[in-house]
N, C-alpha and C positions, 0 to 999 in steps of 0.2 A: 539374245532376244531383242526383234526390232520392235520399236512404238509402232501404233496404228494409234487412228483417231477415228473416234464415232462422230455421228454427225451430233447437231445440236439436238438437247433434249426439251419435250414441251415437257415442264415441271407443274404443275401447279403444289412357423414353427410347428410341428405336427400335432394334431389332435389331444390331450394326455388322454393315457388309458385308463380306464376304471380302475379304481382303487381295486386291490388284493384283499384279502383275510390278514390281518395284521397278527403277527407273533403273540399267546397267551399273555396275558396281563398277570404279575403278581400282586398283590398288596398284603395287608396283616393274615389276611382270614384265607392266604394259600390261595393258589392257580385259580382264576376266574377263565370260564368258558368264552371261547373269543366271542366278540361281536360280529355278527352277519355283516356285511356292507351293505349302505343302504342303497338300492338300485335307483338309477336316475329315471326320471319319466321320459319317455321316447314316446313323442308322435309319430305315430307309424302311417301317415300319410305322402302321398306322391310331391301334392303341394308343398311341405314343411321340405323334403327331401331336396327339393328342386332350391327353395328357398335360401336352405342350409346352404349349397353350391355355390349360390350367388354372393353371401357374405363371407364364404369363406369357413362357417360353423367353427369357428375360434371360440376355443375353449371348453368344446363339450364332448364326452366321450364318445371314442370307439365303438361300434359292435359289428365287427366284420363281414359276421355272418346276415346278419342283418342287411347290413349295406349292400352287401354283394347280391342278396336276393332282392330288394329295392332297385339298383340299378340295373337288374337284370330288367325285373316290370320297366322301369321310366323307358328303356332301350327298345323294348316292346309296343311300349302304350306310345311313343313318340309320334310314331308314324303317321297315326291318325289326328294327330293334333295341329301336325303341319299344316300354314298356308303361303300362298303362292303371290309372288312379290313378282313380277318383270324387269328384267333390267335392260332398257335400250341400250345395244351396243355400237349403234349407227349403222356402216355397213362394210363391215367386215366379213368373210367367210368363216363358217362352221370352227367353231371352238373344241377344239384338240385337245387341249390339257391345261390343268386349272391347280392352285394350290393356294391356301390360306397365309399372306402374309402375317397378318396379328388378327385383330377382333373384329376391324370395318376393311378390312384391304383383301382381295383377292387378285393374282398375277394369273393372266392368260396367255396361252399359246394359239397361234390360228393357224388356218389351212393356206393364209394369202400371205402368212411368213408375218406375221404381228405380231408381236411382243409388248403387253399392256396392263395396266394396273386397273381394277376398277373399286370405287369406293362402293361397300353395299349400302351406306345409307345417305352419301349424298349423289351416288348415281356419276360422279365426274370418272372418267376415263381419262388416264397419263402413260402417252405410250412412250416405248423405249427403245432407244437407238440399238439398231444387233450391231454385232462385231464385224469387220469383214477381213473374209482371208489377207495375208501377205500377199498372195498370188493372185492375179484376175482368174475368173474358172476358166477352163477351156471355151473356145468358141462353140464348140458342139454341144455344152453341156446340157442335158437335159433340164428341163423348169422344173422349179423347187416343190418338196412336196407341203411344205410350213411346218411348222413347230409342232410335231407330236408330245413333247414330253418335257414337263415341268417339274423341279425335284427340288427340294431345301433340303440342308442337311439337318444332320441331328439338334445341333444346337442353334439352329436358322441362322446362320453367319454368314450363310454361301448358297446363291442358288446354281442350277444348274440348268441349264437347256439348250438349245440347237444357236448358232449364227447364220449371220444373213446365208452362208449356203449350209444346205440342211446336212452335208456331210461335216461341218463341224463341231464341237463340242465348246461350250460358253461358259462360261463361270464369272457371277456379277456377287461383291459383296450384298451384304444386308448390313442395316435395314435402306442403304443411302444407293442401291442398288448404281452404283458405279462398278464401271467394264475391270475384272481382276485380270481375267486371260482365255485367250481362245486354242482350242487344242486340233489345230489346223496343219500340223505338221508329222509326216507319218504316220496317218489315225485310218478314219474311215473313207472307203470309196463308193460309197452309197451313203443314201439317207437314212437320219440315224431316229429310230424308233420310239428306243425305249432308254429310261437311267434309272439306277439305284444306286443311294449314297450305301457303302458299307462300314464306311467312319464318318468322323467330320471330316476328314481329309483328302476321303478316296471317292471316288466314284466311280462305275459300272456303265459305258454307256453298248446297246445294243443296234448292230445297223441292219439294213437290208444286203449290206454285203457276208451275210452270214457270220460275221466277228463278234467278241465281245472285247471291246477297249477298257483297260484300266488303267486310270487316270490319278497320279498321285498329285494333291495341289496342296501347295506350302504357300499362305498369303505373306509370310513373315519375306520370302524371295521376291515378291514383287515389289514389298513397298516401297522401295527407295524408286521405283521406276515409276510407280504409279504417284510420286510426288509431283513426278516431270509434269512440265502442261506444255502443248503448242503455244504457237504464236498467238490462236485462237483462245488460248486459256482451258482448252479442252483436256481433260487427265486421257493416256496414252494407258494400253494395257500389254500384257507379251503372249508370248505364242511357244505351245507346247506341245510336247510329244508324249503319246501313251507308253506306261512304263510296262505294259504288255497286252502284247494284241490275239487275243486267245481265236483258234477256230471253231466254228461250233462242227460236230460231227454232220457228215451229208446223208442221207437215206439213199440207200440203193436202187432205190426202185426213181427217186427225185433229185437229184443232187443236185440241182438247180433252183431248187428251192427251197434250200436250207437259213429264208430271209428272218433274221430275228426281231418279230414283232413284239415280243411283250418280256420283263426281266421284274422280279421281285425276290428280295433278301431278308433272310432271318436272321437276325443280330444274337437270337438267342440259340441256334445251331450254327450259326457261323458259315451258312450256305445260300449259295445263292440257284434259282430257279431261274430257265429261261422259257418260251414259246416260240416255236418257230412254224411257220408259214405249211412246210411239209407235214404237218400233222403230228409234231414230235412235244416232248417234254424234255427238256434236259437240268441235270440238277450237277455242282458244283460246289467243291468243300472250298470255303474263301477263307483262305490266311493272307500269309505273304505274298502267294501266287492262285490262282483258279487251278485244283484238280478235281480233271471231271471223277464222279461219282456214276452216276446211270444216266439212259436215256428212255424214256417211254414211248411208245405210240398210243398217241389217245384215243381213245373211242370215238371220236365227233372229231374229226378233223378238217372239217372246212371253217374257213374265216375264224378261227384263232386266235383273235386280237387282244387279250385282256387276259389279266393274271394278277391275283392279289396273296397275300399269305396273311396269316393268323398266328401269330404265335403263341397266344395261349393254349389254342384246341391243335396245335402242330400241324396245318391244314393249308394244303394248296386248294384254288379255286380259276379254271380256267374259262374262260367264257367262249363261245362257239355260236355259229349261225343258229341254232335251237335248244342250245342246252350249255347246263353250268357243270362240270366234272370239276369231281373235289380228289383229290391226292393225300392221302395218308403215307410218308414215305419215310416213317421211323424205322428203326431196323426193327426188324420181327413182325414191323405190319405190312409197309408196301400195300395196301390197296386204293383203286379207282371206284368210287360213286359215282353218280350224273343226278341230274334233273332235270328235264324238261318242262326249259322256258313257257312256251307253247303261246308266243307274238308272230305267229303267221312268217316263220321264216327271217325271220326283219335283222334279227340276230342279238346275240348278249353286248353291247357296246362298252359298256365300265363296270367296272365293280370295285367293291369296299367292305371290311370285315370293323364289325365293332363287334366287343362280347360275341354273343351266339347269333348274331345276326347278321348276317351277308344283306347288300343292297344293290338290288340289279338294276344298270341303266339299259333301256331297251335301245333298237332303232324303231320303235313304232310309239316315240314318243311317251314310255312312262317309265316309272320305279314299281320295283319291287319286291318283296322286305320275304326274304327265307330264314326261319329257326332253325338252325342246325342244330339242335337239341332235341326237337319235336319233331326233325326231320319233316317239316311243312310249311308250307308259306301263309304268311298273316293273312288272316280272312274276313270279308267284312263282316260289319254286324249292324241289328237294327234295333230299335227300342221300339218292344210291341207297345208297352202303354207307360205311362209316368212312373209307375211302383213297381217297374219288372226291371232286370239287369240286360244290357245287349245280349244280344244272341248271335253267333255265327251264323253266316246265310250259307258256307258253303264255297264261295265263290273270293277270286284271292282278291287280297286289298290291294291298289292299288295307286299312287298319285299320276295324275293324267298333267302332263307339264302344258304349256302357253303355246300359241304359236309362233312368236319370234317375229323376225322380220326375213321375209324372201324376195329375193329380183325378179321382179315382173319384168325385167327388159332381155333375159333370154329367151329364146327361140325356144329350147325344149321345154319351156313353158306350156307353150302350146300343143306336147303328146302329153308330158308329167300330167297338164291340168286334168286332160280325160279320166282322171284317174281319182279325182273326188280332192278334197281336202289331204295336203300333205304332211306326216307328223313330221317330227323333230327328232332325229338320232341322239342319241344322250349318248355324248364322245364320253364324257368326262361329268363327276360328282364328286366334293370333298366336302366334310362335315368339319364344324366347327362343336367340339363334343360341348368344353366349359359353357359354351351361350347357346347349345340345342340349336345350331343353325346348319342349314345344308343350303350348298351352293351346287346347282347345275347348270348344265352347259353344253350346246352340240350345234346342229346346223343341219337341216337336208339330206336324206339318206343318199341320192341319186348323186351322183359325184359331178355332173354337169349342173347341179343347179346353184347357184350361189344363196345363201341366207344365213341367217344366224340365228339364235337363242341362248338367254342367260336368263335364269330366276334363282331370287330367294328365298327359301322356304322357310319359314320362323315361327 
């Protein structure tokens, strides 16, 4: 393994349960009738609930059942409660993918190839050097497409995402995010999409070359290298090879277009999902090795891009130019749902599963919140007079995001402007569940126009 060097960096105990029925008591006068246990007071309020979260509720009992119906409402009642922060990100291009480092940090990916930290509440931005290959790219190579895809593993020790060319794979410790190794050797020949950790160790990355790389990383093999420093005092990281580079199957009718846009894994069936460009679904039993399983064609097969899993409710969710198609693909069920988005075509751009609720990023600039229980999306509500409870109107709830910052100094400024006030694609959203916070993030639908957007909703 050789060193490389990046350039300089700008830095700036469980609950106890309710007591039981304790064993009959004897004494002179024979067997006494147990004692009832005396039941604790439980405030059954949102607020107390929320409350309890924030210290931790040390010391007070369990009631599962309870709980689990509370957090279903707070997951519910959330949405409405959100408001909307901005966060200037100067000017960068459209933000691709996004992930919560701890409780004020979130790490961004961009379309202009930036890689960057931003603090939610003091608003400072610390970007970070990419890795670059061993090899210059070819002279022909085509411009990069930036950083789609931003991943922590499980126990956030290790992030994962693209190097300066997008056909690499990066791997930077946490939380001190220093370069661990880039996976630039024998990997991908197109730019790479999608990742999913499947350990702390392994990683899943998906390219446009229709592959799925699997990428085993042992930090314990770098660090004698990563002790090295340059002349510059800069830490050196190595360079790696996937420990197998699976094909994804091609469509008969397109086999040109078998590019893999979206990849998401279930830790509790041991499989991993992928989305590809040609209208497919493909799923994958992950042990040692990827053996494929099936392949679907989905109903809504244009623009593709997004794929999340649930593994409580066992639940694929694919997002599509107008609709969300959910996948049930336990054995004995196997079936496809949809549901139509209906944002004028603009398309489903991210998505996210908590509990029974899915969270749709549009490209026509909003969220919006579907019960997969009630099988229907949150709906607003109004309060006819002071002594009456809300009422559904009907009509889905919705948050309408900021407008960001856009380049007035393009040319196709001037057809786009015709065109009224321009939303904001919602690339990317990650919730911070413990502090109730959601981070979004995207940029200009039109792929010629340059702008950005970041907000915090709190």
């Amino acid at each position: 393994m050789a060193p490389q060097q990046p350039g300089n960096r700008k830095r700036e105990a469980p609950a106890p349960q309710e007591a039981a029925a304790g064993s009959a008591a004897v004494d002179a006068d024979g067997p006494q009738p147990p004692k009832k246990p005396r039941r604790m007071v439980v405030r059954r309020s949102l607020v107390n609930y929320l409350k309890g979260r924030e210290v931790g509720a040390r010391g007070r009992a369990g009631f599962p059942g309870f709980d689990s119906e509370l957090r279903g409402f707070a997951v519910r009642k959330l949405p409405e409660l959100l408001r909307e922060r901005e966060l200037p990100l100067g000017t960068v291009d459209k933000v691709f993918a996004s992930q919560w480092l701890n409780a004020k940090q979130v790490v961004c990916g961009t379309k202009c190839n930036t890689l960057f930290v931003v603090d939610v509440q003091s608003g400072q931005i610390t970007r970070i050097p990419l890795m670059r290959d061993r090899r210059p790219p070819p002279a022909r190579a085509q411009p990069g497409c930036g950083i789609h895809a931003v991943q922590l593993n499980p126990s956030k020790t290790l992030l994962a995402t693209g190097g300066e060319n997008p056909n690499s794979l990066a791997i930077y410790r946490l939380p001190t995010l220093d370069p661990l190794c880039l996976g630039d050797r024998h990997g991908h020949k197109d730019w790479i999409f999608a990742l999913a950790w499947m350990s702390d160790t392994v990683v899943v990355s998906g390219s446009r070359d229709g592959t799925l790389g699997v990428w085993k990383i042992d930090p314990d093999i770098f660090r004698s290298s990563i002790a090295w420093h340059s002349d510059a005092g800069l830490p050196v990281y190595g360079h790696i090879r996937p420990a197998e580079v699976e094909d994804v199957p091609r469509a008969g009718t397109n086999p040109g277009n078998c590019k893999v846009r979206a990849v998401a894994f279930s830790a509790k069936r041991q499989e991993l999902g992928a989305v590809t460009m040609d209208g497919y679904f493909h799923l994958w039993k992950a042990r040692n090795t990827l053996s494929r399983l099936l392949s679907i064609r989905l109903p809504y097969c244009r623009e593709n891009v997004c794929l999340t899993y649930c593994d409580e409710l066992s639940l694929y969710a694919v997002g599509s130019q107008s609709h969300v198609s959910f996948l049930d693909l336990r054995q004995g069920h196997q079936s496809v749902r949809h549901l139509c988005s209906r944002e004028g075509g603009t398309g489903v751009r991210s998505l996210s599963f908590y509990e029974h609720i899915i969270t749709v990023g549009t490209g026509h600039g909003s969220l919006l919140f579907y019960d997969i229980r009630a099988q229907k999306f949150l709906e607003e509500k109004i309060t006819v007079s002071p002594y009456s409870s809300p009422r559904p109107t009907g009509r889905r709830f919705r948050l309408i995001c900021g407008r960001g910052w856009l380049s007035q100094d393009d040319l196709r400024m001037n057809y786009f402007g015709a065109f009224g006030e321009l939303p904001n694609a919602l690339y990317t959203h990650c919730y911070n569940w413990p502090e109730m916070k959601l981070f979004v993030a995207g940029g200009p639908l039109p792929s010629g126009l340059r702008g950005n957007y970041a907000g915090l909703w709190s």
